[in-house]
C-alpha positions in Angstrom: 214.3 309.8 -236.2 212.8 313.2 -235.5 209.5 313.8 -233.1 207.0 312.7 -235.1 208.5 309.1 -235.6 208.4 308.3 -231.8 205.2 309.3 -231.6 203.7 307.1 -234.4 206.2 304.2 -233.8 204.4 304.6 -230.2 201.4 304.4 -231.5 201.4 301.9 -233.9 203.1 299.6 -230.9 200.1 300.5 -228.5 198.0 299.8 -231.2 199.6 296.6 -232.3 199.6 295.5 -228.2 195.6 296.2 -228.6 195.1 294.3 -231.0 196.8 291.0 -230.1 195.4 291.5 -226.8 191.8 291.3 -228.5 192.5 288.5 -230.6 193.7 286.6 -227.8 190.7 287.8 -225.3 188.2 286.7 -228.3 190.4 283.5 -229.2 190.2 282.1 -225.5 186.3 283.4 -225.6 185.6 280.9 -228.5 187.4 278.0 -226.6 185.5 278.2 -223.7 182.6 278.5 -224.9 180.2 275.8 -223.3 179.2 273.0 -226.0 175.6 272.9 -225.0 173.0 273.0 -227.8 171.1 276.5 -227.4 167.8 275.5 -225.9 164.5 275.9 -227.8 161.1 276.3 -226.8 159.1 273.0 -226.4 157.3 272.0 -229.4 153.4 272.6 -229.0 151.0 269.0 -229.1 149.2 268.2 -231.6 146.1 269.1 -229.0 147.0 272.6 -228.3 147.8 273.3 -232.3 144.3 272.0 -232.6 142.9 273.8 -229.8 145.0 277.3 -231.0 143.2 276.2 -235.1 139.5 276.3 -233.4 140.1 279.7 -231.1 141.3 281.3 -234.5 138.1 280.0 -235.9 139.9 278.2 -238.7 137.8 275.5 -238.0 134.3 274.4 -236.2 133.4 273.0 -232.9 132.6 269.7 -234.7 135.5 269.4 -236.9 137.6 270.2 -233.8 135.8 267.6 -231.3 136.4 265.0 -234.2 139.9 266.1 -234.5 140.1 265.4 -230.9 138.7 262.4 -230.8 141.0 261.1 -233.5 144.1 262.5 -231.5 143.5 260.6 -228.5 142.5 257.4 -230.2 138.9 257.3 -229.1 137.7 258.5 -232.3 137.5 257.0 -236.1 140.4 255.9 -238.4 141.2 256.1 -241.8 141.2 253.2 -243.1 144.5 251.6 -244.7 144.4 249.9 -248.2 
């Protein structure tokens, strides 16, 4: 083998040793990962998606005070049939 074979069969080697080094690093990564669910922001209440609906203006003081009313149980019903 002349010069130029060393030098690439040295670099394919160092190249080869990076690369089994990464898939090992990123292998042992994945294992250890901890199995925890990501966490999420708490869902908002029905009351503060009401309250957010009448500060947009979507809908009127009365509307939102029945709303409200109906929320926390103090307020009419639908009937059932």
């Amino acid at each position: 083998m002349n010069g130029w074979g060393w030098f690439t069969m040295s670099i394919g080697t160092v190249l080869l040793w990076a690369l089994l080094i990464t898939v090992a690093v990123l292998l042992y990564r994945t294992l250890n990962r901890p199995l925890e669910a990501p966490r999420t922001p708490p869902a908002a209440s029905a009351e503060q998606l009401l309250a957010e609906r009448f500060a947009r203006g979507e809908i009127d003081e009365e509307q939102y005070r029945r709303s409200l009313a109906v929320l926390r149980g103090d307020g009419p019903t639908l009937a059932k049939h």
